[in-house]
C-alpha positions as CSV (number, residue, x, y, z in Angstrom):
1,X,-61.4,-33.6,58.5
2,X,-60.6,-36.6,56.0
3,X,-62.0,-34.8,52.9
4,X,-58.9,-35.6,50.8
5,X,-59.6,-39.9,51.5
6,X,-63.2,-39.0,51.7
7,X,-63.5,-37.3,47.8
8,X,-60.8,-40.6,46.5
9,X,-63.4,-43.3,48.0
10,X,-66.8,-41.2,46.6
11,X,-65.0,-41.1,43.7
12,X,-64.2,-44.9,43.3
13,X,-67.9,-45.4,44.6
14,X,-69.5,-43.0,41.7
15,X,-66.9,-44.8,39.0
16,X,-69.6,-47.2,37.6
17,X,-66.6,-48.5,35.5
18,X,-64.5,-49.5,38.7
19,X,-65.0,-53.7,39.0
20,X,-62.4,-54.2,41.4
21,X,-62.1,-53.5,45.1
22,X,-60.0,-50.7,47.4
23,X,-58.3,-51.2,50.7
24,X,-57.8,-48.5,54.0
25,X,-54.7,-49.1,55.7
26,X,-54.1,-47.4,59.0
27,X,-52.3,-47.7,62.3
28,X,-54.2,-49.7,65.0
29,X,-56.3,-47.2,67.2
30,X,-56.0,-44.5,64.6
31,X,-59.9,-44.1,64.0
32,X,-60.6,-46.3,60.7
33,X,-63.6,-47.9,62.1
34,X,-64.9,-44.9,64.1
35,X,-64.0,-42.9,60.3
36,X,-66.2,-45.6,58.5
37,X,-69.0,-45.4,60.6
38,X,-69.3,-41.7,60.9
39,X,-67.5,-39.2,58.1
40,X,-67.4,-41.7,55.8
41,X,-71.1,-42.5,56.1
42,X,-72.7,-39.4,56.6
43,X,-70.6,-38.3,53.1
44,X,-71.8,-41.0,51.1
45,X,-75.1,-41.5,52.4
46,X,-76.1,-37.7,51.2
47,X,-74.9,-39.0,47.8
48,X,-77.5,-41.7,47.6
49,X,-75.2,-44.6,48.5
50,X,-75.1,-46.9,51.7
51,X,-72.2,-48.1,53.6
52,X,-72.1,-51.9,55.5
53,X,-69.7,-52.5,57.7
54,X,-68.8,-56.1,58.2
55,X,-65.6,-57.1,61.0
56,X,-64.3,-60.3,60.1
57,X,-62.6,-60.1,63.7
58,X,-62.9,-63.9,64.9
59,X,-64.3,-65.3,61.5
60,X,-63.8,-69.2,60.5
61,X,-66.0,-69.3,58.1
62,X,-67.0,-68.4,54.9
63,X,-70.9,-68.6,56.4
64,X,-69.6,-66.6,59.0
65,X,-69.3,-63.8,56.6
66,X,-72.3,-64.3,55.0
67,X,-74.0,-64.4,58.4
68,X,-72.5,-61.0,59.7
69,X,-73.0,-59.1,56.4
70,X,-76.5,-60.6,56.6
71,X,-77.0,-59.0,60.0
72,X,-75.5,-55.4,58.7
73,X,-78.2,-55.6,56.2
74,X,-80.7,-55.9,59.1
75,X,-79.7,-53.2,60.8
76,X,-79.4,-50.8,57.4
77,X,-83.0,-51.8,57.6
78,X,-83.6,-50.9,61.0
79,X,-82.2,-47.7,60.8
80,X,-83.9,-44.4,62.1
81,X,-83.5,-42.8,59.1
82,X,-87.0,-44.1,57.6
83,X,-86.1,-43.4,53.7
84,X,-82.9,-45.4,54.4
85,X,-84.7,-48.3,55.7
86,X,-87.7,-48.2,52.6
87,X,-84.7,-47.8,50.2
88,X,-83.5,-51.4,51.6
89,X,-86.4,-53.0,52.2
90,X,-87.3,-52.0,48.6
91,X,-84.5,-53.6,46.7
92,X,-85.0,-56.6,49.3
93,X,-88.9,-56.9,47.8
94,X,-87.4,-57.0,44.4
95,X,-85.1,-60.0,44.9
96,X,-87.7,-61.9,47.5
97,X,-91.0,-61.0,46.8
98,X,-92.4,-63.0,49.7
99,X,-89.7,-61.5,52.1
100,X,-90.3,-58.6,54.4
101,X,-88.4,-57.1,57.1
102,X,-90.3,-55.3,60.1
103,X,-88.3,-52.2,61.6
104,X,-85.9,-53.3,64.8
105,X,-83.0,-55.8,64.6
106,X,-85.0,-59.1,64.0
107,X,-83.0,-62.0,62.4
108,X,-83.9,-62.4,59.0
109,X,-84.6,-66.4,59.6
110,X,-87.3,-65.1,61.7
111,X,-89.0,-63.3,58.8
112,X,-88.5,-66.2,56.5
113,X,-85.1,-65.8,55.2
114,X,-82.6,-68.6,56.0
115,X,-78.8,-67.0,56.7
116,X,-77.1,-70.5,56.1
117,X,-79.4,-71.6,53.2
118,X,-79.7,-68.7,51.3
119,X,-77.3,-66.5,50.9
120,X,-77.1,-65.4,47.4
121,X,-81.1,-64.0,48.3
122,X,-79.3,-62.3,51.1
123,X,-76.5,-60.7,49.0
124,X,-78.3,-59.9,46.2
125,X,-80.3,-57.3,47.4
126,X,-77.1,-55.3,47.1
127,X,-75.7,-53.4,44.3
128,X,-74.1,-50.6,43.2
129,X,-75.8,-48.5,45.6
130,X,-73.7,-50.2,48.5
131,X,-69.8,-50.0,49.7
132,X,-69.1,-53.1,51.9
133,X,-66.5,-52.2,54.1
134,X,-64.7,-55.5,55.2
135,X,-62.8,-54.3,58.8
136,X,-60.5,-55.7,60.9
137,X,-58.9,-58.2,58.1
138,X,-55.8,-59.2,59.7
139,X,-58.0,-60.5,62.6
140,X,-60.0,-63.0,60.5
141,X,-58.7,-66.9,60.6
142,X,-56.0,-68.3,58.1
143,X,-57.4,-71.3,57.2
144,X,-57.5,-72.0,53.4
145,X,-60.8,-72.3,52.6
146,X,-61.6,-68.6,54.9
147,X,-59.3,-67.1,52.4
148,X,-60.7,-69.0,49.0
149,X,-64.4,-68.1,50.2
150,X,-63.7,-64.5,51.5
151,X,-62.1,-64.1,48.0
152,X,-65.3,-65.7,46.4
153,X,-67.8,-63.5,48.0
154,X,-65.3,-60.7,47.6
155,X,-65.2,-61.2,43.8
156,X,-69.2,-61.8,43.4
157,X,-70.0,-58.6,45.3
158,X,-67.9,-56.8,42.6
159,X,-68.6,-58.5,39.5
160,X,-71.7,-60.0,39.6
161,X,-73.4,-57.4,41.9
162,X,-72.3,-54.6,41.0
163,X,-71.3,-53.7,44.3
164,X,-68.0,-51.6,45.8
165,X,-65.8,-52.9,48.4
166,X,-63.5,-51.6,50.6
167,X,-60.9,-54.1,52.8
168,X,-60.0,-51.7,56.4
169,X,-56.2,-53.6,57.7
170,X,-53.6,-52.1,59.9
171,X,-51.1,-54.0,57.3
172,X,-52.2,-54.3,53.9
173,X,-49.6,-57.1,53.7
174,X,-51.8,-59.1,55.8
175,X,-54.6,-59.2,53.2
176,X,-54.7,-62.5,51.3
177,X,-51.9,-62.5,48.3
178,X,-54.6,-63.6,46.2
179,X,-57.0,-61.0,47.0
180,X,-54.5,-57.9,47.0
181,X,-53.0,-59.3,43.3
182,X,-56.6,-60.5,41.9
183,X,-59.1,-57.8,43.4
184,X,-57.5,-54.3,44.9
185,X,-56.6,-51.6,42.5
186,X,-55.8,-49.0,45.0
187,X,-54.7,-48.7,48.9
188,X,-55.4,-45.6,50.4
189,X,-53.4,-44.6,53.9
190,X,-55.0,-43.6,56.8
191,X,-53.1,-41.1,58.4
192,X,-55.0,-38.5,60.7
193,X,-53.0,-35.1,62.1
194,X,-53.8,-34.8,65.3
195,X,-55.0,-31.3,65.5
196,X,-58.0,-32.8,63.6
197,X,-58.3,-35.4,66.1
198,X,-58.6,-33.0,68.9
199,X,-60.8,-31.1,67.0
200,X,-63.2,-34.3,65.9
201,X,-63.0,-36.0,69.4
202,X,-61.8,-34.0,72.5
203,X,-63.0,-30.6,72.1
204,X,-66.7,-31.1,71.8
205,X,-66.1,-32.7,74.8
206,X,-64.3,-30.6,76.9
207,X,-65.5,-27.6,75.7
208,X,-68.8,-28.2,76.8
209,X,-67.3,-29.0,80.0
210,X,-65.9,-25.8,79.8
211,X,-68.7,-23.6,79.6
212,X,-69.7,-23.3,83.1
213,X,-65.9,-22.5,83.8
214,X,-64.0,-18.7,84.0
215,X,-60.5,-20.1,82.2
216,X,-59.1,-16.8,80.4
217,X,-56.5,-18.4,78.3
218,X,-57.7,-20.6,74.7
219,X,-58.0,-24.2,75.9
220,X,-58.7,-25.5,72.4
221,X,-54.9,-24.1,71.2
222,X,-53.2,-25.2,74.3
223,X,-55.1,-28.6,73.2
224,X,-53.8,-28.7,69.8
225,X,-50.2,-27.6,70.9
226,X,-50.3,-30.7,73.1
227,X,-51.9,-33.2,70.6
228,X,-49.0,-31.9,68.1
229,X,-46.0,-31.9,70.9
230,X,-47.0,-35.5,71.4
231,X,-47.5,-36.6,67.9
232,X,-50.9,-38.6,68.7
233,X,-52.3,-40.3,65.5
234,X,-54.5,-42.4,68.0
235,X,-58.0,-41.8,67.9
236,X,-58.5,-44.4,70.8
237,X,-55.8,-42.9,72.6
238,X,-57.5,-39.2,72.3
239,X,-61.0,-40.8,73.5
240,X,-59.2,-42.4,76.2
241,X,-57.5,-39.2,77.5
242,X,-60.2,-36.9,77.4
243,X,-62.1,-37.8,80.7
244,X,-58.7,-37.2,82.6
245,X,-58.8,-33.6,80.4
246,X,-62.1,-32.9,81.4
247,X,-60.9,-33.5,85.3
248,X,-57.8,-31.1,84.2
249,X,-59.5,-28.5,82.9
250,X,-62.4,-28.2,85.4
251,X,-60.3,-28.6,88.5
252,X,-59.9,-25.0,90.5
253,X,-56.3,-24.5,89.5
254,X,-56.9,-23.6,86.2
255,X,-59.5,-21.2,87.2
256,X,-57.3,-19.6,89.7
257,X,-56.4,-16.1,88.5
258,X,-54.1,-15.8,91.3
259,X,-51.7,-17.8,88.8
260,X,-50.6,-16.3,85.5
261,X,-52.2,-17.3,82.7
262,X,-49.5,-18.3,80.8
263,X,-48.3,-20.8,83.5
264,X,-51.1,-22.5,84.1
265,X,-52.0,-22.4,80.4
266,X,-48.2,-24.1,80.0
267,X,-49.0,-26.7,82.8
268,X,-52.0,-28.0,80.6
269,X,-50.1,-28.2,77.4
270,X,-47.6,-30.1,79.4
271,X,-50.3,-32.4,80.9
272,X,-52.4,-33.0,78.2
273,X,-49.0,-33.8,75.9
274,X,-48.0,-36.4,78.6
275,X,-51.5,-37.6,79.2
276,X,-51.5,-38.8,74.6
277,X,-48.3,-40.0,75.4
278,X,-49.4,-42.2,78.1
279,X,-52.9,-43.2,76.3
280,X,-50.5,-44.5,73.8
281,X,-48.3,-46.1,75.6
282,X,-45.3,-43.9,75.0
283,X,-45.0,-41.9,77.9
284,X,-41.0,-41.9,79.5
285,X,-39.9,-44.7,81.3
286,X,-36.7,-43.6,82.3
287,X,-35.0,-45.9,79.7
288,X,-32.0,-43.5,78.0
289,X,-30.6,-43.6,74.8
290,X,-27.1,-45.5,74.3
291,X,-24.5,-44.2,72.6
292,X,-21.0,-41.7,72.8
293,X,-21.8,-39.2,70.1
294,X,-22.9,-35.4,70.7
295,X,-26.7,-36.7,69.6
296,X,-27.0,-39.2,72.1
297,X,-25.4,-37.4,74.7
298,X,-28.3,-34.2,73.6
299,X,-31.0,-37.1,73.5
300,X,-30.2,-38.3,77.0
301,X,-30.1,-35.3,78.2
302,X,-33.9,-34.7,77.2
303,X,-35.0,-38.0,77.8
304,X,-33.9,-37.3,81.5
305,X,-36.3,-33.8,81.5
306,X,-39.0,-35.6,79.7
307,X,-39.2,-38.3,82.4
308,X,-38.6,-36.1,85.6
309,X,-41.2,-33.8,84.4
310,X,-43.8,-36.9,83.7
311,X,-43.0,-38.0,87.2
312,X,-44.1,-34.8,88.1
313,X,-47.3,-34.9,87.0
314,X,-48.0,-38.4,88.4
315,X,-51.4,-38.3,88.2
316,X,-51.7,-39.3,84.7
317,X,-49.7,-42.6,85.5
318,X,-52.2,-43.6,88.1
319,X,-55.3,-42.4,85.6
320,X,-54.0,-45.0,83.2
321,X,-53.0,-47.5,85.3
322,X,-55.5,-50.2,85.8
323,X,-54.5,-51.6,89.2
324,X,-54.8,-48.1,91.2
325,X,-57.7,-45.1,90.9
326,X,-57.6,-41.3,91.4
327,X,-59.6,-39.8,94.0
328,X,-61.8,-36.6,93.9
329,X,-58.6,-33.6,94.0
330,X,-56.1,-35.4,93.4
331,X,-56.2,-33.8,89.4
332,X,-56.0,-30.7,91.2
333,X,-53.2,-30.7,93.4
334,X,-51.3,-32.5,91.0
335,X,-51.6,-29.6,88.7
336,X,-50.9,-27.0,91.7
337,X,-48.0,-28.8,92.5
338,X,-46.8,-28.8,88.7
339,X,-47.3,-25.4,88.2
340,X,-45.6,-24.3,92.0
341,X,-42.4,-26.3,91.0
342,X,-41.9,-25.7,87.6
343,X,-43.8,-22.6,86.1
344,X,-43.8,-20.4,89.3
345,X,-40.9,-18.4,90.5
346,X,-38.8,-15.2,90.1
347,X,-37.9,-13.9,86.4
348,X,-34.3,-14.8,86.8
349,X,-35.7,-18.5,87.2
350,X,-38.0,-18.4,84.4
351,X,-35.2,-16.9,82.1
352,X,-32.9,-19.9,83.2
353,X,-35.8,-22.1,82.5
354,X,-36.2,-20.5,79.4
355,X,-32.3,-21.4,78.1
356,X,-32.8,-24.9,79.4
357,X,-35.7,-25.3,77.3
358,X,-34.1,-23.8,74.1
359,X,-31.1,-26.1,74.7
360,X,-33.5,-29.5,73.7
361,X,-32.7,-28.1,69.8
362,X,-29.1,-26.9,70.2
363,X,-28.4,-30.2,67.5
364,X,-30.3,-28.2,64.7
365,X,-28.7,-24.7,65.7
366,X,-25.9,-22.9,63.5
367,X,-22.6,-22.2,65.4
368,X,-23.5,-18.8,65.9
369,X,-27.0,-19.6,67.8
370,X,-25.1,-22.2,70.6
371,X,-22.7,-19.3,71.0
372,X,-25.2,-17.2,72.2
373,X,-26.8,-19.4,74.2
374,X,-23.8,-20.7,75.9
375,X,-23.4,-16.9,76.8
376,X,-26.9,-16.6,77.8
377,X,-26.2,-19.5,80.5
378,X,-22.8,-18.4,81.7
379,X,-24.2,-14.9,82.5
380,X,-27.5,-17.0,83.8
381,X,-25.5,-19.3,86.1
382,X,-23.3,-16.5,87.4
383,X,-25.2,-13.3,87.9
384,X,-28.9,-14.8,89.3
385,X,-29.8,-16.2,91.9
386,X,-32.8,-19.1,90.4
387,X,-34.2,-22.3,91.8
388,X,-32.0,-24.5,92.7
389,X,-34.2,-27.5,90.9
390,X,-32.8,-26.2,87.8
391,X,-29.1,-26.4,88.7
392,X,-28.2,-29.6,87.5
393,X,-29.5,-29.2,84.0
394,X,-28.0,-25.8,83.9
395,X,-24.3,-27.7,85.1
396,X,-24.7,-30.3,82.7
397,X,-25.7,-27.8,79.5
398,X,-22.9,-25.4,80.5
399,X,-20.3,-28.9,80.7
400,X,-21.4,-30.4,77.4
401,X,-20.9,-26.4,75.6
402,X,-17.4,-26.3,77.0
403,X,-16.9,-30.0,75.7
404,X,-18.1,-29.3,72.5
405,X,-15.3,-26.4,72.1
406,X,-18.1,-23.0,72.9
407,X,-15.5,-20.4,75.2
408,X,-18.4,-18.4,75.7
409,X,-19.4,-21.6,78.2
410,X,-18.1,-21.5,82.2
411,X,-14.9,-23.3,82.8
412,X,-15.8,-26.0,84.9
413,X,-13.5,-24.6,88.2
414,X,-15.8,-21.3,87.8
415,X,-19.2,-23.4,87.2
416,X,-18.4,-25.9,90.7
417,X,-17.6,-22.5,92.5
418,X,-20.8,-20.8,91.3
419,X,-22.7,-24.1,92.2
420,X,-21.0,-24.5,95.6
421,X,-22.2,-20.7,96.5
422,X,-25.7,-21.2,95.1
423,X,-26.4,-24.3,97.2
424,X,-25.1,-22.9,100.4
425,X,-28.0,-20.1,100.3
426,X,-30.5,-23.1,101.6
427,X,-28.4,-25.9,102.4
428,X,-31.4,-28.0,103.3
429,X,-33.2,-26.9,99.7
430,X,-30.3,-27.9,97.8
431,X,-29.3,-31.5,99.6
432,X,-33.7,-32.0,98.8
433,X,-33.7,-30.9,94.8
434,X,-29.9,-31.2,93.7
435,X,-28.9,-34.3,95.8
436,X,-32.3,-35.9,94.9
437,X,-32.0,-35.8,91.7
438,X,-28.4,-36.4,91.4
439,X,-29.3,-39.7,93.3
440,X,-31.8,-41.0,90.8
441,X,-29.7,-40.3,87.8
442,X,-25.9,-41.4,89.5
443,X,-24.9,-43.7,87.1
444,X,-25.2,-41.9,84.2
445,X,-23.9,-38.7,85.6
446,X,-20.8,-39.5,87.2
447,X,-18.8,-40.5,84.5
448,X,-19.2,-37.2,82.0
449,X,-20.4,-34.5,84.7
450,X,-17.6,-34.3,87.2
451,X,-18.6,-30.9,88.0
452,X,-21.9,-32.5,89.5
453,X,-20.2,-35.3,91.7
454,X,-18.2,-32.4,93.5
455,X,-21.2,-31.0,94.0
456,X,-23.3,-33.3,95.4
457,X,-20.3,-34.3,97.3
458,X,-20.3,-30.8,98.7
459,X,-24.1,-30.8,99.4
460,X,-23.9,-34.1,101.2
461,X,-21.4,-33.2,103.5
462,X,-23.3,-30.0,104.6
463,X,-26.3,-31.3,104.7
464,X,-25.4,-34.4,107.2
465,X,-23.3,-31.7,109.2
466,X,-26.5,-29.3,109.5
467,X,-28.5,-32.3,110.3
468,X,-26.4,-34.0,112.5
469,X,-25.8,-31.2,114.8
470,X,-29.8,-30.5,115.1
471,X,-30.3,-34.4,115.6
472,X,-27.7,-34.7,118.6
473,X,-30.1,-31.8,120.5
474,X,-33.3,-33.7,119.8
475,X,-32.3,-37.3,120.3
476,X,-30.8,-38.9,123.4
477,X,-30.5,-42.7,123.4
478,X,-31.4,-43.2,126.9
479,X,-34.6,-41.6,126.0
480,X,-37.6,-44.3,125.8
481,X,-39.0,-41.9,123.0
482,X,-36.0,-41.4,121.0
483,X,-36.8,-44.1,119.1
484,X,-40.0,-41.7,117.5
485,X,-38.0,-39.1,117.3
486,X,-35.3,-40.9,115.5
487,X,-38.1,-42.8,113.0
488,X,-40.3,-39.2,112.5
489,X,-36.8,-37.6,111.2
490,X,-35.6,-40.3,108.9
491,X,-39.1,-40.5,107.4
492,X,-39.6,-36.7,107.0
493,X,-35.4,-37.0,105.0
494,X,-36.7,-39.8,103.1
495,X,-39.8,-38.6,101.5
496,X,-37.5,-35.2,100.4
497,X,-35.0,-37.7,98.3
498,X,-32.8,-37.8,101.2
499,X,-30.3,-40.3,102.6
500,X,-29.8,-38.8,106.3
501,X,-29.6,-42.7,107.7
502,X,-26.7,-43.4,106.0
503,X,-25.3,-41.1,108.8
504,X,-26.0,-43.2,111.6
505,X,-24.3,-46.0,113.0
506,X,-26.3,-49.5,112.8
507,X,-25.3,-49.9,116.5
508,X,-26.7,-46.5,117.7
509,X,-30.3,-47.6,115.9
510,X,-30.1,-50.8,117.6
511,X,-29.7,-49.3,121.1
512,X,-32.6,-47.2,120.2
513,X,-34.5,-50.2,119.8
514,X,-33.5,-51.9,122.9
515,X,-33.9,-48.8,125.3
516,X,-37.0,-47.9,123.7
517,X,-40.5,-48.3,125.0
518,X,-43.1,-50.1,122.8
519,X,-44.0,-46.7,120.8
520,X,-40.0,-46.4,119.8
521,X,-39.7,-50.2,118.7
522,X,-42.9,-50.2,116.9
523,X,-41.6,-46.7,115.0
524,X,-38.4,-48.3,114.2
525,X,-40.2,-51.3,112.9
526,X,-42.2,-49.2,111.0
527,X,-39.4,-47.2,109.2
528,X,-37.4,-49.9,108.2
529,X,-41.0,-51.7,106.8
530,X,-41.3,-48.5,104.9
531,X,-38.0,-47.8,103.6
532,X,-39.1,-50.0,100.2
533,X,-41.5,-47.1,99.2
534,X,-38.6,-44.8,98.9
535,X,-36.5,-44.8,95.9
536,X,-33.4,-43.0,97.1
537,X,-32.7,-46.5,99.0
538,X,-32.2,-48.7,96.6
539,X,-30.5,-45.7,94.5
540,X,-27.6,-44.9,97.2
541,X,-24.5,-47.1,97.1
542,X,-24.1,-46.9,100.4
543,X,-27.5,-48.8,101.5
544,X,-26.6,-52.3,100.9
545,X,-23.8,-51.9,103.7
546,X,-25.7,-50.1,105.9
547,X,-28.8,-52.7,105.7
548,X,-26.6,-55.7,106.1
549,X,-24.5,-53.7,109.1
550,X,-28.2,-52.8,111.1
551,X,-29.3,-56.5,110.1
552,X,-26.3,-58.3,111.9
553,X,-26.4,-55.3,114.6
554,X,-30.4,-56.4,115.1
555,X,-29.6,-59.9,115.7
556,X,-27.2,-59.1,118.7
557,X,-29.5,-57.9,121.0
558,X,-32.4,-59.5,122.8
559,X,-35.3,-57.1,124.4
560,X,-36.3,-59.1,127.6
561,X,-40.4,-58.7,126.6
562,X,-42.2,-61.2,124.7
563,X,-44.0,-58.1,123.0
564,X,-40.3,-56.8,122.5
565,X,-39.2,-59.5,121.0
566,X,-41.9,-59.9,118.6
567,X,-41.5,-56.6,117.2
568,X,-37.4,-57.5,116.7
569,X,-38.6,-59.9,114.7
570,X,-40.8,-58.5,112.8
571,X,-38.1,-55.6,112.1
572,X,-35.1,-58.0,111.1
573,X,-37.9,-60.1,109.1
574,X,-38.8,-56.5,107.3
575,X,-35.0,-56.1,106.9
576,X,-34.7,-59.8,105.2
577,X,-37.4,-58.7,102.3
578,X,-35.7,-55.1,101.6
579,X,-32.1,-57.4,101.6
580,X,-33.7,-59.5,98.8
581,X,-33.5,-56.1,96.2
582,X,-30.1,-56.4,96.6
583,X,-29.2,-60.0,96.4
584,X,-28.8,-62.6,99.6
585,X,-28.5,-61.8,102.9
C-alpha cells in the first residue's frame, strides 16, 4: 500500500552513514500511527530491525520521555514473537548484566531497573537495530526545557547510539525550530489514496460480511468508486464508517433481485460516498456558495443536489450523530426508500436523470458538448413524461443554458407551459415534490429562476383548490369531531412538504376548538405542538401571519370546562414557543 514511503524510510534505516533524524507528516486521522504500527513494522522487522513507538501526547517532561520509551522497550520485550523478545533482552544483558526482564509487561523498576535514575542504562540498550518513532509531536508541552531535553535525547539516540529516529506531526512546522534545523534531513508526506484505504481497512471487513450474502453486483468497486467520489484520506474516518457499511450491505435491499442491479449497486456508491463524507465531517450542510459568476451559480446548483440527496439517505446523519441511535431496519428502509425515489422509474426518467447528472461538469465542457446537452433537455422536458421530483433541476438547467446564450435551450414561455402541463398530470404529486422543494430552497430561487416561482405559484393554487373542495365535504364545524378530522389532514399535508393550513382562516380553527369535544381540542393542541418538527413552517412566508392571527384568535374565546380550558392553554402556550423562531410575540 505505502511501498514508495515504506522503501525511503528502510532505506534511511539501512544508511549506516545517516546521523541525523527523519520526520512523517500527515493529515490528522490519515493513518500514520495505525501505518507505524503495522506496514511499517512488519517491513522492517523482516529486515532485522525493530520499531518503538513513543506518543509524546500529554508530555511535560523530559523523564516523561524517558519513562514512555522505557515502557516501549518493555513491551518489545514482551512481544509474542519469541526471537524478537531474546533479540532485546540480549542487547539489554549486554548493557546491565545484572538486569533481566521476564516475558509480560512488568515495569522495569520491578526487575531492578530504575526509570527515573537510570536512564542512559535504559536507552542504551538501543542502537542501530532500532527506529524510534516519536508520534503525536505537536501534542507534547511547550515548555523550554521539554523542547531542550526532547532535543537532547533526540540527538544522543542518533549520535551516540547509533540509533534512527523518526518525528510523526500533522504539521512539521510544529516540531521544535531547533530540532527541524539541527536534526531532520528529510520530511516525508503522508498521503494515502483512498482506494488503498478501502482496500487496507473496509474490505476485509465487509467482505467477510459479505460471504454469507447473494449480492450479484462487485461491492469492492462500488467501494472504491465511493471512497474516490468522496476524496477520503482518513483512515479514522474509513474505520469509523465501515460498521454502518457492513449494516448497508447486509440489509435485504441489496439482496433483492427484484431491483436492478445497477440501481441498487448506484444507491451504495451513493451511500457509502456520503457515509466518508460524514465520517469526516464534510457531509452537505446546506450552506451554498456565494457569488454572481457562471461557476458559482454551477456550484450552487450542485451543492443543492448534493444536500437533498444526503437528506435522503438520512440514516447516515443519525449513524454519526452521537445524541440519537439507529434501530434494527432502519439501514434498510433507508436504502429502499433511496433507491424507490431516485434510481427507480421509467426510462424516460432515468434518461432525464441521466442529463441532470452530466450537467454537474457542464463548466469543463467545450461549446459544442453544452450544445448537445441543452438539446438533450429541451427534447427531454418536452417530449417525456418523467418524475416530477426531477422538474425543478431540469427548469433551472434548461434557464441557466438559455442565460448563458445555448438556443438549442427552451425559451422560458415554452419551459413554464411544459411545466404547467406536467404538474397537472397529479396535482397532488406535484404540490408534494415540486412545491416541497421549491419551499426549502425559496430564497435562493426566486430571484434567477422566474420560471420556477410561476410554477409553484401555479401548483399552489391547484393544490389548495383540490384540497379545499375535498376538505369542505369532510369537515363541518358544528361537528364535535371536526376538530380530528381537521388535525389528521393538516398533519398528513405537513409531513408531504405541504402548507395546506395557510388556507384556513385562524377564526375557523378556533371555532373548531371551541365546538369540539375533548378528542378535537386535544388534536388541535397536538398539531400546533407538532408543527416545530416540520420544516416547511418555518420555511413559508406566510406562517408568521398566520401564527400570530390563530394566536390572537385563540385568546378570544373561552371553552366553559376547566379541562377545556386547560388544553387552550396549553395550545396558545405551544403557539408562544413556535412564535419565539420568529421573533416576539
Amino acid at each position: 500500500m505505502y511501498n514508495n514511503l515504506t522503501s525511503q524510510i528502510k532505506r534511511y534505516v539501512q544508511d549506516q552513514s545517516a546521523h541525523y533524524a527523519i520526520a512523517l507528516e500527515g493529515d490528522w486521522g490519515s493513518g500514520k500511527t495505525r501505518y507505524c504500527e503495522t506496514e511499517l513494522t512488519n517491513k522492517l522487522y523482516a529486515q532485522g530491525y525493530d520499531v518503538l513507538r513513543v506518543s509524546l501526547f500529554g508530555i511535560t517532561s523530559p523523564e516523561e520521555v524517558y519513562r514512555r520509551l522505557a515502557m516501549s522497550m518493555t513491551r518489545l520485550a514482551s512481544d509474542e514473537d519469541d526471537s524478537r523478545a531474546q533479540r532485546f533482552i540480549k542487547s539489554l544483558v549486554t548493557i546491565a548484566a545484572q538486569s533481566a526482564i521476564s516475558y509480560g509487561t512488568q515495569k522495569l523498576s520491578e526487575v531492578g531497573v530504575s526509570l527515573e535514575a537510570s536512564p542512559q542504562i535504559l536507552t542504551g540498550v538501543l542502537g542501530a537495530k532500532q527506529l524510534i518513532v516519536f508520534d503525536d509531536v505537536e501534542r507534547c508541552g511547550t515548555d523550554a526545557g521539554l523542547r531542550q531535553g526532547l532535543f537532547g535525547l533526540i540527538n544522543n539516540l542518533i549520535e551516540a547510539q547509533g540509533c534512527k529516529v523518526m518525528l510523526v506531526t500533522n504539521q512539521y512546522d510544529s516540531v521544535p525550530a531547533d530540532i527541524r534545523e539541527k536534526v531532520i534531513w528529510k520530511c516525508y508526506r503522508f498521503e494515502p489514496n483512498p482506494e488503498d484505504l478501502v482496500k487496507d481497512i473496509v474490505l476485509p471487513r465487509v467482505l467477510d460480511a459479505q460471504q454469507m450474502l447473494d449480492i450479484d453486483f462487485d461491492i469492492s468497486r462500488t467501494l472504491i468508486m465511493a471512497a474516490k467520489g468522496s476524496r477520503c484520506f482518513n483512515a479514522r474516518a474509513m474505520i469509523k464508517s465501515t460498521e454502518l457499511l457492513i449494516g448497508a450491505i447486509t440489509c435485504e435491499t441489496l439482496s433483492d433481485r427484484q431491483i436492478d442491479a445497477e440501481n441498487r449497486e448506484c444507491a451504495l456508491r451513493d451511500f457509502a460516498r456520503f457515509a466518508f463524507l460524514a465520517a469526516m465531517n464534510e457531509a452537505p450542510d446546506g450552506q451554498l456558495s456565494e457569488g454572481d459568476d457562471d461557476n458559482a451559480l454551477v456550484e450552487r446548483i450542485h451543492e443543492r443536489i448534493e444536500y437533498n440527496t444526503y437528506q435522503q439517505l438520512w440514516v447516515i446523519r443519525s449513524f454519526f450523530d452521537s445524541k440519537t441511535s439507529i434501530k434494527e431496519g432502519d439501514v434498510d428502509a433507508c436504502l429502499r426508500s433511496y433507491i424507490e425515489s431516485t434510481y427507480s422509474g421509467t426510462p424516460e426518467t432515468m434518461a432525464l436523470k441521466h442529463i441532470l447528472d452530466r450537467s454537474t461538469s457542464v463548466s469543463t465542457m467545450e461549446d459544442a458538448e453544452v450544445a448537445d446537452l441543452a438539446s438533450q433537455l429541451s427534447s427531454c422536458i418536452t417530449g417525456t413524461v418523467f418524475d416530477l421530483g426531477l422538474l425543478n433541476r431540469a427548469v433551472q438547467l434548461n434557464m441557466t443554458l438559455r442565460d448563458w446564450g445555448f438556443e438549442e435551450a427552451l425559451p422560458d414561455e415554452s419551459l413554464l407551459v411544459r411545466a404547467k402541463e406536467l404538474a397537472d398530470r397529479n396535482v397532488e404529486e406535484a404540490y408534494r415534490k415540486i412545491h416541497g422543494e421549491y419551499a426549502a430552497w425559496r430564497d435562493e430561487w426566486q430571484e434567477r429562476y422566474s420560471v420556477l416561482v410561476n410554477l409553484d405559484k401555479y401548483i399552489v393554487n391547484r393544490y389548495q383548490g383540490l384540497r379545499a373542495n375535498r376538505l369542505e365535504d369532510a369537515i363541518r364545524p358544528e361537528d364535535p369531531n371536526a376538530g380530528c378530522i381537521f388535525a389528521d389532514i393538516i398533519r398528513g399535508d405537513l409531513a408531504r412538504g405541504g402548507s395546506l393550513y395557510l388556507g384556513y382562516d385562524p377564526e375557523f380553527i378556533a371555532n373548531l376548538f371551541v365546538n369540539g369535544n375533548a378528542g378535537s381540542q386535544h388534536a388541535l393542541y397536538e398539531l400546533v405542538a407538532g408543527f416545530n418538527h416540520y420544516a416547511t413552517f418555518y420555511t413559508n412566508e406566510q406562517a408568521l401571519a398566520w401564527s400570530n392571527g390563530l394566536h390572537n384568535e385563540l385568546l378570544k374565546i373561552g371553552p366553559q370546562s376547566k379541562m377545556g380550558r386547560k388544553r387552550l392553554s396549553w395550545t396558545i402556550d405551544s403557539l408562544k414557543k413556535l412564535l419565539e423562531m420568529f421573533g416576539p410575540v
